[in-house]
C-alpha positions as CSV (number, residue, x, y, z in Angstrom):
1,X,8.1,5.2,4.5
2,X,5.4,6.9,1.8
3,X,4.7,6.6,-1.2
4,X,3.4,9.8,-2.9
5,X,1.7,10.5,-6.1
6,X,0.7,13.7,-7.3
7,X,-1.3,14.5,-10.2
8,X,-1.9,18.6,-11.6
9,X,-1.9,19.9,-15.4
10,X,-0.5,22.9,-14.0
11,X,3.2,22.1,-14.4
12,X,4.7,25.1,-12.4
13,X,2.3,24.3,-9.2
14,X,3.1,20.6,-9.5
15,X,6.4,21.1,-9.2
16,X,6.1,23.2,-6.1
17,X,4.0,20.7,-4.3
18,X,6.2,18.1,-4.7
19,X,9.0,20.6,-3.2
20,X,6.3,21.4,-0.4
21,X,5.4,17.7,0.1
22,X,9.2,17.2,-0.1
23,X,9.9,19.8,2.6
24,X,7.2,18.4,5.0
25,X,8.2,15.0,4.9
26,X,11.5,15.2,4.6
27,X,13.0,11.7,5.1
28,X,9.8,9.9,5.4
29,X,9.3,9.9,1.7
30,X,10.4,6.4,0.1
31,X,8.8,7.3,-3.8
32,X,7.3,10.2,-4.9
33,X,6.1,10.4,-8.7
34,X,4.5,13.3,-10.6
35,X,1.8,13.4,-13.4
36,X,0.6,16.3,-15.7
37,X,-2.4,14.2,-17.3
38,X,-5.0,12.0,-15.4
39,X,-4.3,9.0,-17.8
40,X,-0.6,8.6,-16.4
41,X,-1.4,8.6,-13.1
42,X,-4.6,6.3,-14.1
43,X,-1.6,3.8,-15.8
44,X,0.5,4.2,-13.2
45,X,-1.6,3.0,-10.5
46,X,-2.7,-0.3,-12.7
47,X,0.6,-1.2,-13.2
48,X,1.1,-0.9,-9.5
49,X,-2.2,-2.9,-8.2
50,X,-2.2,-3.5,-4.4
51,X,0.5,-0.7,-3.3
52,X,-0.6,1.9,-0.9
53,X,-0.1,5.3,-2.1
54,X,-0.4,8.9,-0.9
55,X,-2.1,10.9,-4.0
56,X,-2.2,14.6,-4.1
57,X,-5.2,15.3,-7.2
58,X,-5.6,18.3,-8.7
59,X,-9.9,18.4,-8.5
60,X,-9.7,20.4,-11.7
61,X,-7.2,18.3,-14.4
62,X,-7.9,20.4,-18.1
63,X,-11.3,19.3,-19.2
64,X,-11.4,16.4,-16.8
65,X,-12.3,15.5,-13.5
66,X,-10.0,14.7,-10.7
67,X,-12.6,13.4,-8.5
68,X,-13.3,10.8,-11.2
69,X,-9.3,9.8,-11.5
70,X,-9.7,9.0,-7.6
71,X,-12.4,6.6,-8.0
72,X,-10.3,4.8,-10.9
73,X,-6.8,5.1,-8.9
74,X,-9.0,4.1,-5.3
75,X,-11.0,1.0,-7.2
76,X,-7.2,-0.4,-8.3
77,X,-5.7,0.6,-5.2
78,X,-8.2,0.8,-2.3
79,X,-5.9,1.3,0.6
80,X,-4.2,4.8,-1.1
81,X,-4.7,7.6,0.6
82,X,-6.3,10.8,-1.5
83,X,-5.8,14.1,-1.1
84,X,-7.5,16.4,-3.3
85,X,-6.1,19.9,-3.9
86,X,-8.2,22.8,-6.0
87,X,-8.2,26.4,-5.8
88,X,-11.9,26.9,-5.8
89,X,-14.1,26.2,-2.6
90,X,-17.1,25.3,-5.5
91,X,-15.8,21.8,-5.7
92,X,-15.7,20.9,-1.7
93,X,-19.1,19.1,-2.2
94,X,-18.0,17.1,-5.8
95,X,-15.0,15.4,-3.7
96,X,-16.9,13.5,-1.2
97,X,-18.5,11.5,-4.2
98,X,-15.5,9.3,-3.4
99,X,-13.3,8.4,-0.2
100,X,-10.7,11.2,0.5
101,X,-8.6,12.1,3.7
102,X,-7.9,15.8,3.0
103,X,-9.4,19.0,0.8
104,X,-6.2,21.3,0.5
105,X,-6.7,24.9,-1.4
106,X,-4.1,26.8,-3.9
107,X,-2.1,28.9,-2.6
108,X,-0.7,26.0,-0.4
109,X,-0.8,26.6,3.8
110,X,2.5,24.4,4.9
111,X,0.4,24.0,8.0
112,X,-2.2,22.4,6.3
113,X,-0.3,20.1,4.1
114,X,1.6,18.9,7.3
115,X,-2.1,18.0,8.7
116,X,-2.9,16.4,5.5
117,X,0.5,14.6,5.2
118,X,0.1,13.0,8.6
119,X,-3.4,12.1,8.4
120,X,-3.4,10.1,5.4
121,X,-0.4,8.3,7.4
122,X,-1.6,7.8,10.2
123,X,-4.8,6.0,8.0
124,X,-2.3,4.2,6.4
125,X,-1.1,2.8,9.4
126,X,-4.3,1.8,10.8
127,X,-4.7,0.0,7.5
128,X,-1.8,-1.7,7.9
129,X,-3.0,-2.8,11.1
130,X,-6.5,-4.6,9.9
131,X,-5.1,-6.9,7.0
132,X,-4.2,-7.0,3.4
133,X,-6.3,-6.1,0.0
134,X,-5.9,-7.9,-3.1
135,X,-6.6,-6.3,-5.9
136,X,-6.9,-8.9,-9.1
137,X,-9.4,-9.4,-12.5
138,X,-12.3,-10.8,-10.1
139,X,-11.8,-7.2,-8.0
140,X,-10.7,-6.3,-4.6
141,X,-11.0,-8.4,-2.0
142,X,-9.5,-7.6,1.5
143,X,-8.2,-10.8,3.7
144,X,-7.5,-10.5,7.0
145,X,-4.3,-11.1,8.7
146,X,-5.1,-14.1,10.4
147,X,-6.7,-16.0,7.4
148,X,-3.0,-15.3,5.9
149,X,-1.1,-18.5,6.1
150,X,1.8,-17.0,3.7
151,X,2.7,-15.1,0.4
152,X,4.3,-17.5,-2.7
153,X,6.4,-15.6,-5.2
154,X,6.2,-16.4,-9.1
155,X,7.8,-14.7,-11.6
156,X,5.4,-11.4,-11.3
157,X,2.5,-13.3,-9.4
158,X,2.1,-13.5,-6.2
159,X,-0.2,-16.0,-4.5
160,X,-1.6,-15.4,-1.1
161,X,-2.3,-19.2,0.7
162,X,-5.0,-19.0,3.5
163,X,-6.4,-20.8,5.4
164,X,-9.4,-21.3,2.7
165,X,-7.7,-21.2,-0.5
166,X,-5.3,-19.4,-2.9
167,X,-5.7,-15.9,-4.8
168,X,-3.4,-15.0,-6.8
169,X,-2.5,-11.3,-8.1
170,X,0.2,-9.5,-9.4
171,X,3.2,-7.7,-7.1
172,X,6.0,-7.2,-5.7
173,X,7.2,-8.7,-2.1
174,X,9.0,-4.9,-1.6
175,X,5.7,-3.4,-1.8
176,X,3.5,-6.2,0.1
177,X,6.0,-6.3,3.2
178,X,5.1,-2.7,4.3
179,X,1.8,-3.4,4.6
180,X,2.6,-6.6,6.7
181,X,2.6,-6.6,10.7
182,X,5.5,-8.4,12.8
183,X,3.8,-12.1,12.7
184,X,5.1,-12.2,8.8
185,X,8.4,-12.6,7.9
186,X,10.8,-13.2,4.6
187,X,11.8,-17.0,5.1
188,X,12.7,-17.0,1.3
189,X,13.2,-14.6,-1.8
190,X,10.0,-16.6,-3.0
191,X,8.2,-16.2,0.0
192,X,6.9,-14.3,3.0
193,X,5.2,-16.7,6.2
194,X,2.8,-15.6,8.8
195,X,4.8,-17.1,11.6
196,X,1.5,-16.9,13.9
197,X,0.3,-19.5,11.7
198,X,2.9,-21.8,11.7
199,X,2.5,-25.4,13.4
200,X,6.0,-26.2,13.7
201,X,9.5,-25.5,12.1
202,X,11.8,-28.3,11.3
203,X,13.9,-29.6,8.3
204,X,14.4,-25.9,6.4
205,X,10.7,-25.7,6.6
206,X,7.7,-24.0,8.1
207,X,4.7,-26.4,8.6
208,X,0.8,-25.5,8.6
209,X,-2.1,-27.0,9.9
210,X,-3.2,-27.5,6.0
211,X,-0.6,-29.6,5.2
212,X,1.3,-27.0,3.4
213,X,4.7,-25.9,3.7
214,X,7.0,-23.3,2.9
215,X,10.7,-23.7,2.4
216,X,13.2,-21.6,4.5
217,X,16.3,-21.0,2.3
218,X,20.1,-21.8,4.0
219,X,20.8,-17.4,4.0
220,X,17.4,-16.5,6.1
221,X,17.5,-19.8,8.3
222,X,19.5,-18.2,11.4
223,X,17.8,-14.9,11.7
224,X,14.2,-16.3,11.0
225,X,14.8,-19.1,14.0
226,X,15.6,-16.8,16.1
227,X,12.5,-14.8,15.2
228,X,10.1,-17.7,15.0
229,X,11.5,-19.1,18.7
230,X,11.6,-15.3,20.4
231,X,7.7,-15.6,18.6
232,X,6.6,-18.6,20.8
233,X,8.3,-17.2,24.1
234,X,6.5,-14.1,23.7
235,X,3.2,-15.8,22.9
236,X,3.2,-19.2,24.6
């Protein structure tokens, strides 16, 4: 499912991309959030560190500088997906200052927003497939899936255990799962275990090499049993 942000001080074109956007992607869209002014999309994508966004900027934003916005949105959220749309071709150069997937020009082509839809998916999905980046006050730092032992739930922080140590950030589990592969699963409401990682199961609990644990409450027990022992058939 995608997440979509679009950002353009032009409020009649903004509200016909996100019909557009809606149009292509139909049910695929889980969120889609508009913005008239760089500094609300800017706030909304610190309040939401870590998430992996689709975002539609307007390269032009009043006096301002969409190309700029990306690099704040991108340094917060590095695995979002950017899309810039402009209705000059003057600016093609200015946006590869900064990582983007797609150049789209006013008027809209459907055909091309369907190109750029699916390609910042399908990056999304191959960054799904290399790990997880945190994003926290000491910066971005991306972990890999295998140094993941599993996610801890606190109030609004989450911390990640590896294999190494903990780093701690602040999320939501409905946002991190997405970005998870098959070996993690929710064992908990407080927490989220890379299975492949797991030395043994036993006594409501999942047991790592490091000595730590993770509890598996009495509601996910049956289905994440039958997971974890389907897991080591498939894999052992």
């Amino acid at each position: 499912m995608w997440k979509i942000l679009i950002c353009d001080d032009d409020a009649v074109f903004l509200e016909l991309l996100k019909k557009s956007v809606i149009k292509a992607a139909g049910d695929r869209i889980r969120e889609i959030r508009t913005f008239v002014e760089k500094e609300q999309i800017e706030f909304y994508a610190a309040e939401h560190p870590n998430e992996a966004y689709i975002v539609f900027l307007d390269v032009e934003l009043g006096e301002n500088n969409g190309v700029d916005s990306a690099k704040r949105i991108l340094n917060i959220q590095p695995n979002s997906q950017i899309i810039f749309v402009s209705a000059h071709d003057k600016y093609y150069l200015d946006v590869y200052e900064v990582d983007h997937i797609f150049f789209l020009k006013k008027p809209l082509e459907a055909e091309q927003l369907r190109k750029a839809l699916k390609r910042a998916a399908d990056k999304l999905e191959g960054v799904k497939g290399d790990g997880f980046v945190v994003v926290n006050k000491k910066g971005a730092q991306k972990l890999s899936f295998n140094e993941i032992l599993f996610f801890e739930k606190e109030k609004r922080k989450i911390h990640v255990h590896t294999t190494k140590d903990v780093i701690t950030f602040y999320g939501k589990f409905d946002d991190i799962e997405p970005q998870l592969d098959d070996r993690f699963i929710r064992c908990h409401n407080s927490y989220i275990v890379n299975i492949s990682k797991v030395k043994k199961m036993g006594n409501r609990k999942f047991y790592f090499d490091t000595e730590k644990v993770a509890p598996i409450s009495k509601s996910y027990y049956s289905d994440v049993r039958d997971i974890f022992l389907d897991y080591l058939e498939r894999n052992f």
